[in-house]
C-alpha positions as CSV (number, residue, x, y, z in Angstrom):
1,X,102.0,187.5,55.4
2,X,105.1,185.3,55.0
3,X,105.3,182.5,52.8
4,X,106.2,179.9,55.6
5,X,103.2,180.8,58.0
6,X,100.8,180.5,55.0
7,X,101.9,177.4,54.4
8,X,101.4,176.3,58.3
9,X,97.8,177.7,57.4
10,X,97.1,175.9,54.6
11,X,98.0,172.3,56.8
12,X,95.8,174.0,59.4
13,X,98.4,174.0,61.8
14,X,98.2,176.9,64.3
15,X,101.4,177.9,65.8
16,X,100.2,176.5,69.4
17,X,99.1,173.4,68.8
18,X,102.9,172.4,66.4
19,X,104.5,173.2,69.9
20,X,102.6,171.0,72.1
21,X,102.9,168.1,69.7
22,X,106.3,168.4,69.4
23,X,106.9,168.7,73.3
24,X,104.6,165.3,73.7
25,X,106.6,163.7,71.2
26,X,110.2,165.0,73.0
27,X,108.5,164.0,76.4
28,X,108.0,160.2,74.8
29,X,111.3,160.0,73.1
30,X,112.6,160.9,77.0
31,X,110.5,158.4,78.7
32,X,111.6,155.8,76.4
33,X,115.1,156.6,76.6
34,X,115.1,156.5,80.6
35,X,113.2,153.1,80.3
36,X,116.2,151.4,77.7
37,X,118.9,152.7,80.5
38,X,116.6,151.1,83.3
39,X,116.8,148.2,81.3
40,X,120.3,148.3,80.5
41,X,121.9,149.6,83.1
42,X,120.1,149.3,86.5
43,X,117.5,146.3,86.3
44,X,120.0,144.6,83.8
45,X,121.2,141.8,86.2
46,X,117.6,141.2,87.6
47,X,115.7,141.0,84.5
48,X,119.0,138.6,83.3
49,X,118.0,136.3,86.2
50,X,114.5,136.7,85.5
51,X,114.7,135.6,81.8
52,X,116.8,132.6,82.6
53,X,114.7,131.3,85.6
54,X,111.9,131.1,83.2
55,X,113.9,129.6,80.6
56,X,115.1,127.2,82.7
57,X,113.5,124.1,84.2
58,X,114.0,121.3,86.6
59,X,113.1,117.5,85.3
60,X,112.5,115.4,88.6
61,X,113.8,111.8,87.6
62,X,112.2,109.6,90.2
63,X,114.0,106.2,91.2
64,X,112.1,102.8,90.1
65,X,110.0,102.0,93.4
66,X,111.4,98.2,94.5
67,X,109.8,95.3,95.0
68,X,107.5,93.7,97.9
69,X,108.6,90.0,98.1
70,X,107.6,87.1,100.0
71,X,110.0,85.3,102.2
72,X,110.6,82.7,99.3
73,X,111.0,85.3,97.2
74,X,107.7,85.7,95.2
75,X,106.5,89.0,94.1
76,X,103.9,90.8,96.0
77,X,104.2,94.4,94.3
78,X,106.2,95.4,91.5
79,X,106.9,98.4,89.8
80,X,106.1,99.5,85.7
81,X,106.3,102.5,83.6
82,X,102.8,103.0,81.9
83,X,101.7,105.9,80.0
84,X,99.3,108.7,80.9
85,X,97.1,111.4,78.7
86,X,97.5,115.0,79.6
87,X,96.9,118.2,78.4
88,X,97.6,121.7,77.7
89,X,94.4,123.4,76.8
90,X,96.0,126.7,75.6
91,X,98.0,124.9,73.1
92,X,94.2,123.3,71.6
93,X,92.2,124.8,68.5
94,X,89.6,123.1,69.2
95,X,88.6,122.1,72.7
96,X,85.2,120.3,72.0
97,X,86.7,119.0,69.1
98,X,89.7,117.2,71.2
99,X,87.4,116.3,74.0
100,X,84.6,114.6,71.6
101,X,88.1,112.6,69.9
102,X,89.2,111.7,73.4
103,X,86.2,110.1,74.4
104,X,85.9,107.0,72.6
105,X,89.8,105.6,73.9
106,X,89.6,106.8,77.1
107,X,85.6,105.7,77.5
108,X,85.0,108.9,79.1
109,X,82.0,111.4,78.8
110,X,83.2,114.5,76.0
111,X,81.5,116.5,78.4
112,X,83.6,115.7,81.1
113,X,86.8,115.3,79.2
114,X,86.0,119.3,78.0
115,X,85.1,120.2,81.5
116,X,88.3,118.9,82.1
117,X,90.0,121.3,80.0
118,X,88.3,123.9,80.7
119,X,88.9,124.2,83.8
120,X,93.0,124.1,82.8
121,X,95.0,126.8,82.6
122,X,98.3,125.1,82.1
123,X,98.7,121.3,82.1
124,X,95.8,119.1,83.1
125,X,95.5,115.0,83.7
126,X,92.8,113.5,81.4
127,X,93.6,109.9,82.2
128,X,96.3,108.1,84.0
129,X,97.7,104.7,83.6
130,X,95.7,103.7,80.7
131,X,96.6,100.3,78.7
132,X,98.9,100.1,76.2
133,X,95.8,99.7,73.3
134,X,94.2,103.0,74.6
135,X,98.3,104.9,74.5
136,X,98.2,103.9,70.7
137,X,95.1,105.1,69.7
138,X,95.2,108.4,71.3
139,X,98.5,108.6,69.2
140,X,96.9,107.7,66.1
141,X,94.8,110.7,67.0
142,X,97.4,113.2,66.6
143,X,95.7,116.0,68.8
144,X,98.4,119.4,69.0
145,X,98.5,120.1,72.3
146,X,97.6,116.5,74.0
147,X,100.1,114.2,74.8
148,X,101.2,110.7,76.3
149,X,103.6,111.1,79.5
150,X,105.3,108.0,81.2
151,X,105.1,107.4,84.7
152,X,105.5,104.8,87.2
153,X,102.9,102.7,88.4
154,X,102.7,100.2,91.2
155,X,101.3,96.8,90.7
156,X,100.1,93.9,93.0
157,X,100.5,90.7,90.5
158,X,98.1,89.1,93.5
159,X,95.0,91.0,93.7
160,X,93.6,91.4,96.7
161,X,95.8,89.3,98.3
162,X,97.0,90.8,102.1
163,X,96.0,93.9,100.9
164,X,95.3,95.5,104.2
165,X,98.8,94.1,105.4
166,X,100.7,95.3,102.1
167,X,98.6,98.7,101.7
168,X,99.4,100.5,98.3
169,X,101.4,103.4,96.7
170,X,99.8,106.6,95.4
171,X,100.1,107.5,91.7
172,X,103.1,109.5,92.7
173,X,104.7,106.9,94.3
174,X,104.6,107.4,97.5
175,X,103.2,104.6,100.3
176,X,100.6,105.5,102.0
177,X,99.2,102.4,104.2
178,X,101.0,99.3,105.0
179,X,103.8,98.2,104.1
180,X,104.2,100.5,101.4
181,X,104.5,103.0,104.3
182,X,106.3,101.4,106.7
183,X,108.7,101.0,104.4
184,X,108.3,103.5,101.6
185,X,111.9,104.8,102.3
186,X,113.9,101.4,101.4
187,X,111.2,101.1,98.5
188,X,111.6,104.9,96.8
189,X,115.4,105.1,96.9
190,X,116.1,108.1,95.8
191,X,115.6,110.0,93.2
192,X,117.7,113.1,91.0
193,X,116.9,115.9,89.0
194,X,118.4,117.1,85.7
195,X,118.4,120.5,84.8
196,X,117.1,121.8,81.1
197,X,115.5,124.8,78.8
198,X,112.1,125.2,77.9
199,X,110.6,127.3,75.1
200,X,108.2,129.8,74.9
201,X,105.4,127.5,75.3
202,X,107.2,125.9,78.4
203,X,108.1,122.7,76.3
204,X,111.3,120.9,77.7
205,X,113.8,121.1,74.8
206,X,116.1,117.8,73.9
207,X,119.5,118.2,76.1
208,X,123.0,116.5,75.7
209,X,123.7,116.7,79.5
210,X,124.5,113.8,81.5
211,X,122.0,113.2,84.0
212,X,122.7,112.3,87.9
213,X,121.7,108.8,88.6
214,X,118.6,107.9,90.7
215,X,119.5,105.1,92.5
216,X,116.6,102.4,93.0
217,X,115.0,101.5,96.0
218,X,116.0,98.2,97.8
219,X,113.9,95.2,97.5
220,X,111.8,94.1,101.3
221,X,111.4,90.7,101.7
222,X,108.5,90.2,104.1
223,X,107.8,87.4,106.9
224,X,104.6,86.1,104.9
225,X,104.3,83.5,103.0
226,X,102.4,83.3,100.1
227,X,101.2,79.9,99.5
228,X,99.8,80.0,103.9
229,X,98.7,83.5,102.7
230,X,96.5,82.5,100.5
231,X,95.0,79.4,102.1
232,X,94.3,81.4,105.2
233,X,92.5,83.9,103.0
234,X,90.6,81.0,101.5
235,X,89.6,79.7,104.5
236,X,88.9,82.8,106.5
237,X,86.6,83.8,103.5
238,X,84.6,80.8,104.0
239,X,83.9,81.3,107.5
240,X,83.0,84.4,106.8
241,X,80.3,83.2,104.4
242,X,79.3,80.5,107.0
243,X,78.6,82.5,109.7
244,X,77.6,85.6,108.4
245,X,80.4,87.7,110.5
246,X,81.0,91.3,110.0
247,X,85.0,90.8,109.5
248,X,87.3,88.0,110.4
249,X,91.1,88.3,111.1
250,X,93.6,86.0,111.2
251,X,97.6,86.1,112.3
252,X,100.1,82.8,111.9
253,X,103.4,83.3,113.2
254,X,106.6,81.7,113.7
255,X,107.0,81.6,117.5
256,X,111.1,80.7,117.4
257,X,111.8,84.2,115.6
258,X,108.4,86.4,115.6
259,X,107.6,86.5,112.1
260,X,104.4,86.7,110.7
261,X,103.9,84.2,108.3
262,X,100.6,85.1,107.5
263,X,98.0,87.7,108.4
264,X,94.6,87.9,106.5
265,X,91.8,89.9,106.8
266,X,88.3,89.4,105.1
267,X,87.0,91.3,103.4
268,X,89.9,93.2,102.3
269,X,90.7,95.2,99.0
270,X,92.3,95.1,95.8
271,X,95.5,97.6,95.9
272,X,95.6,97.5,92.0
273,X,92.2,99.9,92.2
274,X,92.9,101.5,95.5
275,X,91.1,104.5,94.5
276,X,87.2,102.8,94.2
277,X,87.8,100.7,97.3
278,X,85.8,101.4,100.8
279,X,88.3,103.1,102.5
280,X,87.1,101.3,105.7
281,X,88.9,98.5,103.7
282,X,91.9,99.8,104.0
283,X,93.0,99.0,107.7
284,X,95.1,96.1,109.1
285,X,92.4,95.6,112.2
286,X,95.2,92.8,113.4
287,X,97.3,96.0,114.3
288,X,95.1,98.5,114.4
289,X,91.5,97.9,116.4
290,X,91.6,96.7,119.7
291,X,88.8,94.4,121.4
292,X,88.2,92.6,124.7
293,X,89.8,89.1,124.7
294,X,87.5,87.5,127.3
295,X,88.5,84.0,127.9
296,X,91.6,83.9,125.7
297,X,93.3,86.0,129.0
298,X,92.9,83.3,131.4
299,X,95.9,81.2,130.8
300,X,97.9,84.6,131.6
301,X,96.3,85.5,134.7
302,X,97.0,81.3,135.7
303,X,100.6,81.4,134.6
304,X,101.1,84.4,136.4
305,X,99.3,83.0,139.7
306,X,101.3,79.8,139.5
307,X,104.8,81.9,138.7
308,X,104.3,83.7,141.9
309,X,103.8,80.5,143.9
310,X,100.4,81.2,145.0
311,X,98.5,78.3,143.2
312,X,98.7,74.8,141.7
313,X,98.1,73.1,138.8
314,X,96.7,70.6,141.4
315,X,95.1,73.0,143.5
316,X,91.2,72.7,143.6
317,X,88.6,75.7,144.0
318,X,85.2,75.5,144.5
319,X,83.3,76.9,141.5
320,X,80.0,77.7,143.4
321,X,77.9,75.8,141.1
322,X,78.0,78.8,138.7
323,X,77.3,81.9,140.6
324,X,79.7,83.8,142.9
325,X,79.0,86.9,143.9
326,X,81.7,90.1,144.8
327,X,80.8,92.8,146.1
328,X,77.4,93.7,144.2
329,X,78.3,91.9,140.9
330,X,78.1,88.5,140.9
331,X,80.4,86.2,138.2
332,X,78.6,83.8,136.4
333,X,80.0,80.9,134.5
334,X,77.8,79.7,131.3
335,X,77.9,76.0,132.6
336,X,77.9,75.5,136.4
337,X,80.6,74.2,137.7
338,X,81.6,72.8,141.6
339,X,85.1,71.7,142.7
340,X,87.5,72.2,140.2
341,X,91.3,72.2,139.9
342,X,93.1,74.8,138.3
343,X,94.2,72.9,135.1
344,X,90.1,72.3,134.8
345,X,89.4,76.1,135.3
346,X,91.8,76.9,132.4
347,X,90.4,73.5,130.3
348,X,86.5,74.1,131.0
349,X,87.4,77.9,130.8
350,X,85.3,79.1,134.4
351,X,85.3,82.9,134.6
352,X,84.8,81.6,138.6
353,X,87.6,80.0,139.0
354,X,89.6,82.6,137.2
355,X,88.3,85.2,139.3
356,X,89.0,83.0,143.0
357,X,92.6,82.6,141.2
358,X,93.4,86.3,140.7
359,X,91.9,86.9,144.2
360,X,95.5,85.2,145.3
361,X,97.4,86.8,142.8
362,X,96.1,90.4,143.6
363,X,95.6,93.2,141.3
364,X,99.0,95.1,141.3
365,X,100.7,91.8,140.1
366,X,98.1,90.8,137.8
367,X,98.5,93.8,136.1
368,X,102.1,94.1,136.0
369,X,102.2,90.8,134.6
370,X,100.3,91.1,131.9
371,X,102.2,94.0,131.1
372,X,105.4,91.9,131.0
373,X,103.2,89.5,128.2
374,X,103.1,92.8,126.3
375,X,99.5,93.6,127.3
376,X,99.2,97.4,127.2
377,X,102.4,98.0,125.1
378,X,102.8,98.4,121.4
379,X,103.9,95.2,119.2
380,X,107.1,96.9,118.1
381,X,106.5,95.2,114.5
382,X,106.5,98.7,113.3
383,X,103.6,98.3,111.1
384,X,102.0,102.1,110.7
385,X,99.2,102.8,113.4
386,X,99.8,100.2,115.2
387,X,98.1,100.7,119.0
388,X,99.6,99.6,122.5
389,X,95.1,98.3,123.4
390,X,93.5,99.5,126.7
391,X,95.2,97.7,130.2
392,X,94.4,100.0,133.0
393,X,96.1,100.4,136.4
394,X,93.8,98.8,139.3
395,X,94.0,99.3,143.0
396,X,94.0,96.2,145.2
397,X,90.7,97.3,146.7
398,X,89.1,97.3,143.0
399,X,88.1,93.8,143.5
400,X,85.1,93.7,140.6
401,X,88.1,95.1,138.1
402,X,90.2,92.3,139.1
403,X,88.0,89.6,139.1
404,X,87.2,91.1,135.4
405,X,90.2,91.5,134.1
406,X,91.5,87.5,135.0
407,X,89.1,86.5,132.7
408,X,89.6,89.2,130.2
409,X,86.7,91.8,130.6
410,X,88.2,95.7,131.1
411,X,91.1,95.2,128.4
412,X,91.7,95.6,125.2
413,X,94.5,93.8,122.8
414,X,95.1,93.6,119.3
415,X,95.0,90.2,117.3
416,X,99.0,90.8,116.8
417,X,99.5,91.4,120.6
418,X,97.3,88.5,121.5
419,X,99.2,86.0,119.1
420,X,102.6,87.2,120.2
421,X,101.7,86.8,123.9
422,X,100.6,83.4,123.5
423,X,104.1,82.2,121.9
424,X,105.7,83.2,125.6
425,X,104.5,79.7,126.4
426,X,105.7,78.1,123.0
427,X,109.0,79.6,123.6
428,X,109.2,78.9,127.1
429,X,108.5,81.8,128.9
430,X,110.0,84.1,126.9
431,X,108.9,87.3,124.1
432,X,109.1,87.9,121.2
433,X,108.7,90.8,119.0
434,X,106.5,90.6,116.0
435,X,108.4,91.0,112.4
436,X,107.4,92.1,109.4
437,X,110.4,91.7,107.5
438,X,111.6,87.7,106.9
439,X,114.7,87.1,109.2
440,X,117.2,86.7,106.4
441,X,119.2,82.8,106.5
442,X,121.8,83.7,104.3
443,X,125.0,84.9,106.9
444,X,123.4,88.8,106.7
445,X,121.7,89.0,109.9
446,X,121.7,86.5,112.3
447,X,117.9,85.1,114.0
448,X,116.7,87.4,116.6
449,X,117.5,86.2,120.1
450,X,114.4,85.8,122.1
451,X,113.0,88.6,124.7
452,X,113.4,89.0,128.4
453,X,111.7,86.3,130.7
454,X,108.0,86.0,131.4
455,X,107.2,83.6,133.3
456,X,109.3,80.6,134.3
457,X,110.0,77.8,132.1
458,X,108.3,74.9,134.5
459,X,105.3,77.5,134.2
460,X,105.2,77.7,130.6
461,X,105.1,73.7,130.6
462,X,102.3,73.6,133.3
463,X,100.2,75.9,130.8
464,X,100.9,74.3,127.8
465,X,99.5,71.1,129.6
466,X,96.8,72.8,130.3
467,X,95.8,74.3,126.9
468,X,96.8,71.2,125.1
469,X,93.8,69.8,127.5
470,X,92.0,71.9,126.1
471,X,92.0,70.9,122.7
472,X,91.6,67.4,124.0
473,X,88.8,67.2,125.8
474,X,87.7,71.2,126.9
475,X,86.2,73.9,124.9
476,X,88.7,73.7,121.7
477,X,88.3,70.6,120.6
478,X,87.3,71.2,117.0
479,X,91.0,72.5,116.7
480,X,92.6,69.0,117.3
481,X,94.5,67.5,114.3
482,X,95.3,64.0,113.9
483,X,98.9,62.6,115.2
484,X,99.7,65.9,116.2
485,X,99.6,67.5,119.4
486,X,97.6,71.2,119.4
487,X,97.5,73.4,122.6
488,X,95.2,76.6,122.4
489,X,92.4,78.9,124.1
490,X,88.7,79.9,123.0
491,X,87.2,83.0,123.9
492,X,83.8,84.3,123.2
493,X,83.8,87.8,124.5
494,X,80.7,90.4,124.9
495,X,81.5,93.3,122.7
496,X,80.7,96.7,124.3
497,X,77.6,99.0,122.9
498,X,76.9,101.8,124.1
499,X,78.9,101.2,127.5
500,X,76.9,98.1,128.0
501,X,78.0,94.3,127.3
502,X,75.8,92.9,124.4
503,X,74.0,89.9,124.9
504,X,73.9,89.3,121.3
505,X,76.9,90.6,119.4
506,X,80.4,88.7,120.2
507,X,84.4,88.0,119.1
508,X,84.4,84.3,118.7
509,X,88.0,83.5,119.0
510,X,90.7,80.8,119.2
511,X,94.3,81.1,119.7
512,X,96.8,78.1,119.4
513,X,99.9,76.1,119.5
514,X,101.3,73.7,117.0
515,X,102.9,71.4,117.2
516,X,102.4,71.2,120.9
517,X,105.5,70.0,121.2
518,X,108.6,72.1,119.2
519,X,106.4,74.4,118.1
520,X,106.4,75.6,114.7
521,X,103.4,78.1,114.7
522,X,101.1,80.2,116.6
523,X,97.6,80.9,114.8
524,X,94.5,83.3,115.8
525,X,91.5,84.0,114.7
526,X,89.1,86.1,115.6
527,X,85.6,86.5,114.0
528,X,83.8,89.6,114.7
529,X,79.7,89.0,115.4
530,X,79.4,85.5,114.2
531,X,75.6,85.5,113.5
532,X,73.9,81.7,114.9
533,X,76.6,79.9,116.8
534,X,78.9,82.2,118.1
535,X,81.8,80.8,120.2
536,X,85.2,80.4,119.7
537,X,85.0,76.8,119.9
538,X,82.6,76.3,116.9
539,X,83.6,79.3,115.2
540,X,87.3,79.9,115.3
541,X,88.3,76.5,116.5
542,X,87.4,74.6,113.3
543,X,89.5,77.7,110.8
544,X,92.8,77.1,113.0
545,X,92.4,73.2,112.2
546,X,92.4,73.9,108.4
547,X,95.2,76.6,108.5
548,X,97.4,74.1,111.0
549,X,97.1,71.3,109.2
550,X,98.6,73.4,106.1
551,X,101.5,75.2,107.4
552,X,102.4,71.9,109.2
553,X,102.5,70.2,105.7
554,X,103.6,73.3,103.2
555,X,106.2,74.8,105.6
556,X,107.1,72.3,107.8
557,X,106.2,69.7,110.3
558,X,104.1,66.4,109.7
559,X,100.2,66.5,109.6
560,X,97.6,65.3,107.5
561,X,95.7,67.9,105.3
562,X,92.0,69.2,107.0
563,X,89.4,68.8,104.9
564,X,87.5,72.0,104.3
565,X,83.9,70.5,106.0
566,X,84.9,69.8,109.1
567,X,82.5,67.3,111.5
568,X,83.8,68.3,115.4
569,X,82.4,67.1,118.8
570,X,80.2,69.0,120.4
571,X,81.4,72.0,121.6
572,X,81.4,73.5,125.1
573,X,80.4,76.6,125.4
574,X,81.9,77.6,128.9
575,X,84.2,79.7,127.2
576,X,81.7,82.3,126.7
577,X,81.9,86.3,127.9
């Protein structure tokens, strides 16, 4: 035996099993080999690509959100950088650990704070926007993989003042209701990106390249005002409390140019802590809910009888001592009345009389014209949501529906679309659109011109007459101020449930004029299911008095302040339905 295969003996190696080792170990070296060309040659380019995509990274720098102002300039949001706590739980020893350190700062539960990061498999919040004391503690702290990020945050130096009107920004940014939608694309500006590496852990790494500039949003300066803002929030809060209502709205604007100067709803909500607030909070009902008007309709369907010629101010009807049947439905008014002249009708505010009126007028014109008030039509403020109500096409034969719809049963308007009909007669017979945004006085943009024609100036005049009656001696008196002349309408309207009217759940409202004479400002307010007294005449009626009286003396005009009790005259309830 040769020396050589002794020797492969002794290693107890058999000649078979050398040869298949040695052809796996040829078959790896191959495979390998084929892979490093792959690599090199063919997938190259790709894997190139690959490696510098991950490598590479994209840092979004967002533009500072602008300011809300009012129209005098005073800030109603504002924008901050604060600091947040994140996390990236792979980059922790000791999760527990971390979450039980965390806890104290950020007065969260450990449990939850590890839950937290358990559930992580990259980055994960574990607070945003905390206060600066809680930033420096959970710096003291130290933790490896936990870390404090800036970011923007919105605040609203006001509270919870117009916070359905001014809605609120997410945490991103973004608007979402309001304003802050309506105009979240002047208020975000817009924003850049810079490019830059990351290392293996997907930490950004420090970069000397210039970054593209984000330009800011623009500042919008709103119609409001704060100082009326706040008094009509004041007071609309206190009738509230009084009466024991489920919500209350209120809307002041400038008849000569459509601005709203003040729109408050109560309750409302703090934007600040958007995220604990009842959502149901959230909406602008003054743009956004419709409702019947009842009697706060009639001096529309009047002005339009006595624009097409077909009545009088003068002209007397006889009221049927309260009952006056059509059809198989008989109108009732809540106080009987007999002979009555149209100015009375509008004054003592018969549903009767209203209905005889339309009767003339027929239905295709009544409802045309209350189309050309806006009835039926969205605003046009622009405000998000914002609904066009309910006004329905009636045929002449539909006499119930007419007789209905004079006094303002069958329709539905919004508190917005209400208040900007009623400034046709301050303006003399002509629209105006509703505006968010403050009509600027500085040589930028000229005032808006008025809309088309309503109703004829001598109509407008005879109205006004008529609803400054009212204040005087009709169903609106608690609205009167002293030495200055107030025109307006009360409505207490049935609300519908369950396709029925309700004989005990209403919208107690009052819409007015002042001054009378060059006027400054049309205010409504509408109270929804006042509990006790429950018409617009001793519900609404006395909250326009306190609000008049202090836009006519903060923003202009000449009246003495209301004081907050107010004694009034006995109110007539003929308003009612």
């Amino acid at each position: 035996m040769s020396r050589p295969r002794r020797a492969r003996r002794r290693a107890g190696l058999r000649p078979g099993r050398l040869d298949f080792v040695a052809a796996v170990a040829l078959a790896g070296f191959l495979a390998l080999f084929a892979r490093a060309i792959q690599l090199q040659t063919l997938d190259a380019e790709w894997l190139s690509d690959r490696a510098g995509r991950q490598a590479q990274t994209t840092v979004s720098l967002e533009a500072l959100r602008a300011d809300l102002e009012d129209r005098r300039g005073s800030p109603l949001a504002v924008s901050a950088t604060v600091d947040s706590v994140g996390g990236w739980p792979k980059r922790i020893a000791d999760r527990r650990a971390a979450a039980r350190a965390l806890a104290g700062p950020l007065r969260v539960p450990a449990r939850e704070l590890d839950s937290r990061l358990a559930r992580g498999t990259g980055f994960v919040w574990l607070q945003r926007w905390v206060a600066p004391d809680v930033a420096q503690k959970v710096t003291r702290l130290s933790l490896t993989g936990v870390q404090l990020i800036p970011e923007r945050r919105r605040f609203y130096p006001n509270g919870d003042l117009a916070g359905p009107l001014l809605g609120f920004a997410d945490r991103d940014g973004r608007g979402l209701s309001g304003v802050e939608l309506a105009y979240d694309r002047e208020l975000r500006g817009v924003s850049a990106a810079l490019s830059a590496q990351r290392d293996a852990h997907g930490n950004v790494l420090p970069t000397v390249a210039s970054a593209p500039a984000a330009r800011a949003g623009r500042p919008v300066r709103l119609a409001i005002d704060v100082r009326l803002q706040h008094f009509a929030e004041s007071a609309l809060a206190e009738a509230l409390r009084k009466t024991g209502a489920r919500h209350a709205t209120l809307v002041a604007m400038d008849p000569r140019t459509g601005e709203i100067l003040a729109l408050a709803e109560a309750p409302g909500f703090d934007p600040n802590r958007f995220w604990v607030e009842d959502k149901s909070l959230y909406r602008a009902r003054a743009f956004v809910d419709g409702f019947e008007p009842g009697s706060t309709l009639k001096p529309f369907s009047v002005a339009l009888a006595l624009d097409a010629g077909v009545t009088t101010p003068t002209e007397v009807f006889d009221c049927e001592n309260g009952r006056y049947k059509i059809g198989r439905r008989v109108i009732r008014d809540f106080h009987p009345h007999e002979l009555l002249t149209v100015s009375d009708i509008v004054r003592l505010s018969s549903n009767i009389g209203a209905a005889k009126i339309s009767e003339r007028l027929g239905a295709r014109r009544l409802v045309e014209g209350l189309r050309s008030f806006g009835f039926g039509d969205v605003p046009g403020s622009g405000f998000p949501g914002e609904i066009p109500g309910v006004l329905r096409d009636l045929r002449e034969r539909q006499a119930v529906e007419r007789a209905n719809l004079s006094f303002g049963q069958g329709i539905t308007v919004t508190p917005v679309q209400l208040v900007s009909a009623m400034a046709v007669f301050a303006n003399g017979g002509r629209r105006v659109t509703p505006r968010l945004l403050a009509v600027r006085s500085d040589g930028e943009a000229a005032p808006p011109e008025l809309g088309p024609r309503v109703i004829s100036e001598r109509t407008a005049s005879s109205v006004m007459a008529m609803l400054r009656a009212v204040v005087e001696d009709g169903t609106g008196t608690a609205a009167a101020l002293p030495n200055v002349p107030v025109a307006g309408k009360t409505g207490t309207a049935q609300k519908v449930k369950e396709g029925t009217y309700s004989q005990k759940d209403y919208i107690a409202s009052f819409v007015g004029i002042a001054p009378a004479v060059s006027p400054r400002f049309v205010i409504g307010i509408f109270v929804d299911e006042p509990q006790g007294l429950h018409t617009g005449g001793a519900v609404a009626a006395p909250v326009f008095r306190e609000v008049a009286a202090y836009a006519l003396d903060q923003l202009g005009g000449a009246a003495e302040p209301a004081p907050r009790q107010v004694e009034t005259r006995a109110v007539d309830e003929a308003d009612r339905g």
